[in-house]
N, CA, C, O and CB atoms as a CASP TS submission, in Angstrom:
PFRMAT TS
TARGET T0000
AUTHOR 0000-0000-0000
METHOD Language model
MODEL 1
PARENT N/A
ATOM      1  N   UNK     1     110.534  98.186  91.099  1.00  0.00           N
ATOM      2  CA  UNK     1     110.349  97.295  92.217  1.00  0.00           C
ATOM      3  C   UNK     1     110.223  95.871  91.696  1.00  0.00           C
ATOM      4  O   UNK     1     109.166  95.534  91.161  1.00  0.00           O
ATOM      5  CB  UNK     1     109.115  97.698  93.045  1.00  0.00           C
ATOM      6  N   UNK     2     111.017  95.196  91.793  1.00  0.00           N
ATOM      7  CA  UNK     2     111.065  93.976  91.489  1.00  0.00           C
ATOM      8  C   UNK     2     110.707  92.707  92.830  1.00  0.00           C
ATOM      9  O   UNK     2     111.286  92.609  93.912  1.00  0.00           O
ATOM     10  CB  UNK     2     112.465  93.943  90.881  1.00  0.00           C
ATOM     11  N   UNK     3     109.635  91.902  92.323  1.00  0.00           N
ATOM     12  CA  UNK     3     109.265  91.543  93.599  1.00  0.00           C
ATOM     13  C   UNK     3     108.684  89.697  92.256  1.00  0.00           C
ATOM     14  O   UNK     3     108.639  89.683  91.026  1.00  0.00           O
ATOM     15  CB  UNK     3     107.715  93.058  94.774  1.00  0.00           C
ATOM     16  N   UNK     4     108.424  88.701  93.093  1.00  0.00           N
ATOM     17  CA  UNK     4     107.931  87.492  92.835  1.00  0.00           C
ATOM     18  C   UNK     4     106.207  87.486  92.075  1.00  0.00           C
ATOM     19  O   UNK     4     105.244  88.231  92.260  1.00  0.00           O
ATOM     20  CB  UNK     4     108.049  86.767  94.314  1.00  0.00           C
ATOM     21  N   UNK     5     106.352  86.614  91.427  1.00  0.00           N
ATOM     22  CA  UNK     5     104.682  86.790  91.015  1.00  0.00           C
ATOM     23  C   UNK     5     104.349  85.561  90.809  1.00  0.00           C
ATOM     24  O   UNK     5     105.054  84.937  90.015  1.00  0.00           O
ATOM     25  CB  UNK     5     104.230  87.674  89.662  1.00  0.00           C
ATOM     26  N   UNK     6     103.422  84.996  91.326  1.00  0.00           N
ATOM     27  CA  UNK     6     102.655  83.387  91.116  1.00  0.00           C
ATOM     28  C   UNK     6     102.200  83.368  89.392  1.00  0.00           C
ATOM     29  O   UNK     6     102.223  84.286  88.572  1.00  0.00           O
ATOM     30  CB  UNK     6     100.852  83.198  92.346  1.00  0.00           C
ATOM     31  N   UNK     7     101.926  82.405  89.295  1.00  0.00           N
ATOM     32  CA  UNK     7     101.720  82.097  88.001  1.00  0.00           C
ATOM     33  C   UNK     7     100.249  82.579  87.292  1.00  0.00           C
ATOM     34  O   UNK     7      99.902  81.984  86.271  1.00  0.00           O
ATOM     35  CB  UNK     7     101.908  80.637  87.971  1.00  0.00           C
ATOM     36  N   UNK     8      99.684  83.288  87.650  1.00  0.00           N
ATOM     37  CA  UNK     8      98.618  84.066  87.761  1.00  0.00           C
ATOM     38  C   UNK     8      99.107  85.340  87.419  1.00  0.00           C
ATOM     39  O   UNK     8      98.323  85.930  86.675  1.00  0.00           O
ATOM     40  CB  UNK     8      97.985  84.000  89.022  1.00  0.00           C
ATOM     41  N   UNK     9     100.159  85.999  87.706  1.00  0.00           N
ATOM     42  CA  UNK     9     100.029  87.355  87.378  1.00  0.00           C
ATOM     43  C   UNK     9     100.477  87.703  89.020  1.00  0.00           C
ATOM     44  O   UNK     9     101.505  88.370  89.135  1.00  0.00           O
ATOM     45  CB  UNK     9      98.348  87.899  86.683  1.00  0.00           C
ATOM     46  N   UNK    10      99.682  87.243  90.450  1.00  0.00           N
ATOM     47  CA  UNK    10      99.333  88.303  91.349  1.00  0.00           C
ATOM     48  C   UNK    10     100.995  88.409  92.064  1.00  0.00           C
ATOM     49  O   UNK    10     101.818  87.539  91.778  1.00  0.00           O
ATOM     50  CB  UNK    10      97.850  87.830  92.522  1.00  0.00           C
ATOM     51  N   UNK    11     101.250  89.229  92.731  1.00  0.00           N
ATOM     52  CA  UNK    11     102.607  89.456  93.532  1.00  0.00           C
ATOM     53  C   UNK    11     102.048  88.670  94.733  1.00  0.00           C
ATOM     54  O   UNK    11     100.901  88.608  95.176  1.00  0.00           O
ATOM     55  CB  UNK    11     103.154  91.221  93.886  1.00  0.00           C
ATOM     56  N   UNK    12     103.074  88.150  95.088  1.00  0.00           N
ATOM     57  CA  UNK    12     103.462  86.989  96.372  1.00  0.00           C
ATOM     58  C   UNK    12     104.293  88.098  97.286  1.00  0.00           C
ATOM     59  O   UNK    12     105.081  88.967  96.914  1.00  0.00           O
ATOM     60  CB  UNK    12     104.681  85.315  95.795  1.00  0.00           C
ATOM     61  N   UNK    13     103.821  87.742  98.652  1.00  0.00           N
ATOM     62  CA  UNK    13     104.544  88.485  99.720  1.00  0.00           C
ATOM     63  C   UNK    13     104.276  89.784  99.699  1.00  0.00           C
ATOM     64  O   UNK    13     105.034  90.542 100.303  1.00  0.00           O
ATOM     65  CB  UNK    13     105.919  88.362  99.673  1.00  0.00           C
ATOM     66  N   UNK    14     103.358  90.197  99.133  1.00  0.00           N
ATOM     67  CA  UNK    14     102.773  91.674  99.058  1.00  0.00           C
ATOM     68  C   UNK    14     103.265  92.267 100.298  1.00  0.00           C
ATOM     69  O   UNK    14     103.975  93.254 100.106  1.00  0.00           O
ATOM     70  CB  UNK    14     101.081  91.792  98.970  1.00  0.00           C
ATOM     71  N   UNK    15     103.097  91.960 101.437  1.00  0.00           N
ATOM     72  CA  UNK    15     102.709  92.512 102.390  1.00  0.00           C
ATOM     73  C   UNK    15     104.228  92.636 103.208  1.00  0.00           C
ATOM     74  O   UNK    15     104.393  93.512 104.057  1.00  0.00           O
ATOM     75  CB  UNK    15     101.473  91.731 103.006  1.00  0.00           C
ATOM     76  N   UNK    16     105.231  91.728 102.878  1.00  0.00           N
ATOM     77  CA  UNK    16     106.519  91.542 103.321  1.00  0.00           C
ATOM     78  C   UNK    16     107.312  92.868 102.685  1.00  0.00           C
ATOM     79  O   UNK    16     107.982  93.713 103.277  1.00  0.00           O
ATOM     80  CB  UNK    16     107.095  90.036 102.835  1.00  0.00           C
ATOM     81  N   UNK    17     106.911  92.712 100.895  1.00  0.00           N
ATOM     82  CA  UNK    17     107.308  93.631 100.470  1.00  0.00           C
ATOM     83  C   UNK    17     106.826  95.048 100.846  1.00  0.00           C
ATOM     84  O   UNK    17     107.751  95.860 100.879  1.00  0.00           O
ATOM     85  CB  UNK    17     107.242  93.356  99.439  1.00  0.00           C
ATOM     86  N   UNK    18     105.707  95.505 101.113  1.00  0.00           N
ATOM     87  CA  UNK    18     105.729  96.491 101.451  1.00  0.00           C
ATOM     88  C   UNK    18     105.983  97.015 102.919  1.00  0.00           C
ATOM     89  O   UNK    18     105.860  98.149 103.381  1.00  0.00           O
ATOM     90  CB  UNK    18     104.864  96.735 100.989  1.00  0.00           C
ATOM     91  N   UNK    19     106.327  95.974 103.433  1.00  0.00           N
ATOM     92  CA  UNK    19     107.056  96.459 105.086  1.00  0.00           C
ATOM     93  C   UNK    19     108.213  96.154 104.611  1.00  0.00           C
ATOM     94  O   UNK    19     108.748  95.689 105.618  1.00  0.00           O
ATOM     95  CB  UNK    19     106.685  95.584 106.738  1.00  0.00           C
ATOM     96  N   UNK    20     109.046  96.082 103.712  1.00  0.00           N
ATOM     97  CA  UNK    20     110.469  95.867 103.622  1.00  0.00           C
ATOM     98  C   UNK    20     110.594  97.271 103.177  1.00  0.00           C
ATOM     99  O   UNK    20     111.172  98.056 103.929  1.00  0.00           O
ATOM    100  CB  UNK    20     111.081  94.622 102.631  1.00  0.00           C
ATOM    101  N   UNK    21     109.992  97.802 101.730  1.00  0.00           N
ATOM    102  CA  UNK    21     110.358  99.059 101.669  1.00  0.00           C
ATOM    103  C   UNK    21     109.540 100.540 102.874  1.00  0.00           C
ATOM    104  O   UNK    21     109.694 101.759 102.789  1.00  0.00           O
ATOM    105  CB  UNK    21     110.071  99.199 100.068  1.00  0.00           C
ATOM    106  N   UNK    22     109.034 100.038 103.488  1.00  0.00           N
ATOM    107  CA  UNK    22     108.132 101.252 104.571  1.00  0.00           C
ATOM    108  C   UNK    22     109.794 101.615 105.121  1.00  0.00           C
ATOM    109  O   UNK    22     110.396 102.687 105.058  1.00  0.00           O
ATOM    110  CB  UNK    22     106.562 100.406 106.256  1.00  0.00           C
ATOM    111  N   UNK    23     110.405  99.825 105.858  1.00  0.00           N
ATOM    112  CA  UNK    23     111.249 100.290 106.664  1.00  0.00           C
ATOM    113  C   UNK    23     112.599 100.920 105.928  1.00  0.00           C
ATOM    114  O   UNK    23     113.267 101.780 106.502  1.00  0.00           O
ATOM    115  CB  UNK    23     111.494  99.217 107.576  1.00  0.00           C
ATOM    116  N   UNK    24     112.898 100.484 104.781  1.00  0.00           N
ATOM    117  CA  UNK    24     114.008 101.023 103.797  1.00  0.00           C
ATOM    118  C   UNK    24     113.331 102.946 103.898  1.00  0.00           C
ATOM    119  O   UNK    24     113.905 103.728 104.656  1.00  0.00           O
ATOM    120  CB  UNK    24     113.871  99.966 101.726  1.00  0.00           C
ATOM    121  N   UNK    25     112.419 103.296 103.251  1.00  0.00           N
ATOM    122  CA  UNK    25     112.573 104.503 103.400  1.00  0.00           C
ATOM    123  C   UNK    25     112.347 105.482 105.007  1.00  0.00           C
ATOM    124  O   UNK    25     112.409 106.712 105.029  1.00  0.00           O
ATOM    125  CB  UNK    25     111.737 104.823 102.368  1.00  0.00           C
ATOM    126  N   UNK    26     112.041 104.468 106.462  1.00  0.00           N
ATOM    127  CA  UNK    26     111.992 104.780 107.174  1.00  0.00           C
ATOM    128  C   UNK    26     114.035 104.807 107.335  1.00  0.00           C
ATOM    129  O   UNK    26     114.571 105.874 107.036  1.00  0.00           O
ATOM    130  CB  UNK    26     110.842 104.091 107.865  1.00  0.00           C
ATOM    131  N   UNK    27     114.607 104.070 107.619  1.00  0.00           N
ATOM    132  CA  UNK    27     116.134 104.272 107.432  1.00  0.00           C
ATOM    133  C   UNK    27     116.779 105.375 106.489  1.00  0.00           C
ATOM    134  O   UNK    27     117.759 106.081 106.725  1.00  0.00           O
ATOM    135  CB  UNK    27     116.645 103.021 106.931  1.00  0.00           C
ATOM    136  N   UNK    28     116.116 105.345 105.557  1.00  0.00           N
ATOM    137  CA  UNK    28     116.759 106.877 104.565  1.00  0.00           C
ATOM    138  C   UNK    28     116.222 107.951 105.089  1.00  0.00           C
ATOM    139  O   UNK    28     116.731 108.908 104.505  1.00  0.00           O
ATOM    140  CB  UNK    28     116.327 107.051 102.837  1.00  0.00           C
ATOM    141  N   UNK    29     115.249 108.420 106.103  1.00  0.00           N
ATOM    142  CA  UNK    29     115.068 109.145 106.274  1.00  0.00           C
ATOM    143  C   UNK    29     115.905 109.778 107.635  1.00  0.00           C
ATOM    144  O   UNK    29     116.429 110.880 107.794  1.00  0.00           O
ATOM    145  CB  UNK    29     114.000 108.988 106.056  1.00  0.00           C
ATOM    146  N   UNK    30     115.801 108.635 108.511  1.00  0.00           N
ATOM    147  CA  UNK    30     117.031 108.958 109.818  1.00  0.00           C
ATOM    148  C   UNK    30     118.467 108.812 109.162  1.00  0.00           C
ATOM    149  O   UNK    30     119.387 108.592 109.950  1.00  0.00           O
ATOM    150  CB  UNK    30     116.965 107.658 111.290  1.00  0.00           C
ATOM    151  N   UNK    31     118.682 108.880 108.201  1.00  0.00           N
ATOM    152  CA  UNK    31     119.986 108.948 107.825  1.00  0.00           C
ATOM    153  C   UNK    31     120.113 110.336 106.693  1.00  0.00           C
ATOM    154  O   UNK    31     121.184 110.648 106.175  1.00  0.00           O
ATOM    155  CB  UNK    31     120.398 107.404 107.173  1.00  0.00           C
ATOM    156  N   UNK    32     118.883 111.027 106.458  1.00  0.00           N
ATOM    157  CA  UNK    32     118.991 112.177 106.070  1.00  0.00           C
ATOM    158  C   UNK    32     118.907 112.161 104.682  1.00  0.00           C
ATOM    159  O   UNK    32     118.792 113.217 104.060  1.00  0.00           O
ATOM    160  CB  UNK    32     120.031 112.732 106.544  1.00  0.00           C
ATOM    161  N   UNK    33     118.962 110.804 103.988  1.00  0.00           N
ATOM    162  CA  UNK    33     118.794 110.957 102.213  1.00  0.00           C
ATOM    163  C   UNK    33     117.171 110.535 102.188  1.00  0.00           C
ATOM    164  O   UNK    33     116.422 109.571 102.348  1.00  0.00           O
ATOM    165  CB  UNK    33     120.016 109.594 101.032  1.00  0.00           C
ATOM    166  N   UNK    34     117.176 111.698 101.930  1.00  0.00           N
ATOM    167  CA  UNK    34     115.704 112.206 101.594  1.00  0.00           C
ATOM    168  C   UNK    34     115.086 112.072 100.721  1.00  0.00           C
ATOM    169  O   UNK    34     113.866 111.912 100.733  1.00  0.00           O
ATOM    170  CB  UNK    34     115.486 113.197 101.577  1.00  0.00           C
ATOM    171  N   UNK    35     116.091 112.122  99.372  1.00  0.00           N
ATOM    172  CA  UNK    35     115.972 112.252  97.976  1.00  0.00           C
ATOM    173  C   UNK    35     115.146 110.357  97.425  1.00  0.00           C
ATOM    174  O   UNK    35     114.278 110.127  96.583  1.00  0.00           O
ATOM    175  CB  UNK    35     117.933 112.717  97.286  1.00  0.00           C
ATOM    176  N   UNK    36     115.877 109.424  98.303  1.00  0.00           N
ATOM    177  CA  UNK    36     115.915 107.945  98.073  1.00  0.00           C
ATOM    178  C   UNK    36     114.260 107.544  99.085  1.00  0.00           C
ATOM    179  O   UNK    36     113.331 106.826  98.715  1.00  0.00           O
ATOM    180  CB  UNK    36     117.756 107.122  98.830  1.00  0.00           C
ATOM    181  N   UNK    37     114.407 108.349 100.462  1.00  0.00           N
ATOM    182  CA  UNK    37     112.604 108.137 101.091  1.00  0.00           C
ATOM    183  C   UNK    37     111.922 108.774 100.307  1.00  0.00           C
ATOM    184  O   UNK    37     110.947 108.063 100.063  1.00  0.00           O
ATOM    185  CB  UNK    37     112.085 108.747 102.626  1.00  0.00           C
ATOM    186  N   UNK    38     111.843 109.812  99.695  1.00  0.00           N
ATOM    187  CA  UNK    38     110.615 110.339  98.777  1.00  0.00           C
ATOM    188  C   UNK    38     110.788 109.545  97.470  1.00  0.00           C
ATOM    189  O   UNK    38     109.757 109.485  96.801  1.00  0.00           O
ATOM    190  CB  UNK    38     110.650 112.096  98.448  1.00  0.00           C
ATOM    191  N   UNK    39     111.868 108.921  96.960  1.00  0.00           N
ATOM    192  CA  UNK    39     111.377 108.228  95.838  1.00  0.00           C
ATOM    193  C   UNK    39     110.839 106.945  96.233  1.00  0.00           C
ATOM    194  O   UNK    39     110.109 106.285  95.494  1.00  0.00           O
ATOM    195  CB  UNK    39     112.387 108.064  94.836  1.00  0.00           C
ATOM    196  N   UNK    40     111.128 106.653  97.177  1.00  0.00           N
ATOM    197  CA  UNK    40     110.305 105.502  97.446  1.00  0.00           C
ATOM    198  C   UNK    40     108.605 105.515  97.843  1.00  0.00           C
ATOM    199  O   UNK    40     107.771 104.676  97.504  1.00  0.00           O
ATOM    200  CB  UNK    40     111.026 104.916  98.530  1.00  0.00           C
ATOM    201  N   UNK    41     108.394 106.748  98.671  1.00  0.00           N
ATOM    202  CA  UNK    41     106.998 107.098  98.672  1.00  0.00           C
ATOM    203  C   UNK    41     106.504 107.056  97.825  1.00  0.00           C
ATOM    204  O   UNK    41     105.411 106.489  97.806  1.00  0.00           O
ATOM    205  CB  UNK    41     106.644 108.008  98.995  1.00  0.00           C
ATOM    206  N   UNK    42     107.168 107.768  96.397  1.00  0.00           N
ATOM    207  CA  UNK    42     106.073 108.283  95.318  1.00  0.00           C
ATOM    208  C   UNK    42     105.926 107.301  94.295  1.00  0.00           C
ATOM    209  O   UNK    42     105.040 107.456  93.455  1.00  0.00           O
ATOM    210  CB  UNK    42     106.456 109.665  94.587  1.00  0.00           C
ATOM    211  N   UNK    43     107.302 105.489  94.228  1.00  0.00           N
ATOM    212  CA  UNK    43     106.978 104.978  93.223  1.00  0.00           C
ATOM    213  C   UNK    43     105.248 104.031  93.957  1.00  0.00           C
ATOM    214  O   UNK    43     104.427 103.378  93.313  1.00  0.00           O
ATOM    215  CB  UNK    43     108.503 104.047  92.591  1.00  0.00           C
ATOM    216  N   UNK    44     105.264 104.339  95.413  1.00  0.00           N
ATOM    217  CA  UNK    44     104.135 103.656  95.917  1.00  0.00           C
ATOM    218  C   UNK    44     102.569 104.415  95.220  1.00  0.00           C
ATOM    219  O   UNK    44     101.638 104.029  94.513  1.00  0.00           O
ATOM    220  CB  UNK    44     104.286 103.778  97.703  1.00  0.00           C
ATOM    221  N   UNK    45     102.935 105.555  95.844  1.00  0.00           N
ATOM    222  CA  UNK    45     102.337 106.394  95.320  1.00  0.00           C
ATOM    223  C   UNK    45     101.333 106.602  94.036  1.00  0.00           C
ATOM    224  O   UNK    45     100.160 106.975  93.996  1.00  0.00           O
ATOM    225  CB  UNK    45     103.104 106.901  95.299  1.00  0.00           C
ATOM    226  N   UNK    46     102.387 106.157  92.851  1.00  0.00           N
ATOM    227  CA  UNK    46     102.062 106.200  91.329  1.00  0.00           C
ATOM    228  C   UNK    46     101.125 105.114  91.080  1.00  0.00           C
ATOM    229  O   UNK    46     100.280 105.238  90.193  1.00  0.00           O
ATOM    230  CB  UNK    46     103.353 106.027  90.371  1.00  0.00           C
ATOM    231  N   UNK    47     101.228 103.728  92.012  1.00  0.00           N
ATOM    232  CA  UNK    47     100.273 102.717  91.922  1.00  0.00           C
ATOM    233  C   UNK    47      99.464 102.397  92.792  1.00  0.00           C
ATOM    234  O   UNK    47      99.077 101.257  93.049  1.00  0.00           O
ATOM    235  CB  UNK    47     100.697 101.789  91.699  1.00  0.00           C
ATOM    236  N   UNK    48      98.995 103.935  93.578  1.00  0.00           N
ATOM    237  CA  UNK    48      97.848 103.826  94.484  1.00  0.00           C
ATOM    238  C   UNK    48      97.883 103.229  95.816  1.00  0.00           C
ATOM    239  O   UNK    48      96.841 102.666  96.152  1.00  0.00           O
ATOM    240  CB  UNK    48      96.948 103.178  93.878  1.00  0.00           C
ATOM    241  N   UNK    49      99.013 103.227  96.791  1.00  0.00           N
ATOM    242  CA  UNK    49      99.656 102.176  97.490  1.00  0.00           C
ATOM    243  C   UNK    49     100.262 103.353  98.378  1.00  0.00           C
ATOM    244  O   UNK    49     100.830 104.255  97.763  1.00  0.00           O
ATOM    245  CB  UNK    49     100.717 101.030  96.595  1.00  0.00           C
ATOM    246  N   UNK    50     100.199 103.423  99.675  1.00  0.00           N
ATOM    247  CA  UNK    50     100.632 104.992 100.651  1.00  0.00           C
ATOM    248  C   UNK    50     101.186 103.921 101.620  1.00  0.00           C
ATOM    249  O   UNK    50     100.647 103.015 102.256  1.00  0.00           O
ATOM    250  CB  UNK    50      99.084 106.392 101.458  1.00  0.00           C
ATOM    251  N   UNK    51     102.741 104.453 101.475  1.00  0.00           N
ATOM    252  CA  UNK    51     103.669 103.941 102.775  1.00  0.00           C
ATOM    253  C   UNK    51     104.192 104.767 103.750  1.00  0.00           C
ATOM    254  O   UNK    51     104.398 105.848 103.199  1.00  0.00           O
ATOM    255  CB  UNK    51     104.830 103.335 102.384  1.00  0.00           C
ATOM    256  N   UNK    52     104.518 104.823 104.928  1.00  0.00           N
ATOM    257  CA  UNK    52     104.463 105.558 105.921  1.00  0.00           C
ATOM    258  C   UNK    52     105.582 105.237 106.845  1.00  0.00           C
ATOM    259  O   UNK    52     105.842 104.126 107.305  1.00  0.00           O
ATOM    260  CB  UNK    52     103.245 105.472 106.454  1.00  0.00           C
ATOM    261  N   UNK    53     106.428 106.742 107.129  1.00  0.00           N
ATOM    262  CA  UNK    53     107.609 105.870 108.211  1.00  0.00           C
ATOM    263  C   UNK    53     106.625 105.568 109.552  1.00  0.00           C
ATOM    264  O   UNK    53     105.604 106.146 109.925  1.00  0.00           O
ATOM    265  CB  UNK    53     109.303 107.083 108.809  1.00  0.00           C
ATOM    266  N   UNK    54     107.423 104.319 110.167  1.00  0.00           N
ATOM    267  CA  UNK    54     106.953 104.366 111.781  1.00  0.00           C
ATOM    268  C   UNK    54     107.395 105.091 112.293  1.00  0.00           C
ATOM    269  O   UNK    54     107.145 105.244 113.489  1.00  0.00           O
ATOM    270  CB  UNK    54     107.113 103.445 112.632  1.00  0.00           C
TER
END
């Protein structure tokens, strides 16, 4: 996941980014690749972070 980081270290747009990918694996899932919504759950997952289709 490649995303922006302030000069500090912290990620910028946290919150954009993680409604950008909620809705990316909400779309893989009505489109049936399943394989691409569960990898996206679980790289959330691995860093303590639970995304959810609407």
């Amino acid at each position: 996941m490649l995303n922006i980081k302030s000069q500090d270290g912290q990620v910028e747009n946290c919150r954009e980014m993680l409604s950008a990918y909620s809705k990316a694996a909400e779309l893989y899932a009505k489109e049936q690749k399943l394989p691409m919504n569960v990898g996206i759950k679980q790289a959330f997952q691995l860093v303590g972070l639970q995304i959810s289709d609407f």
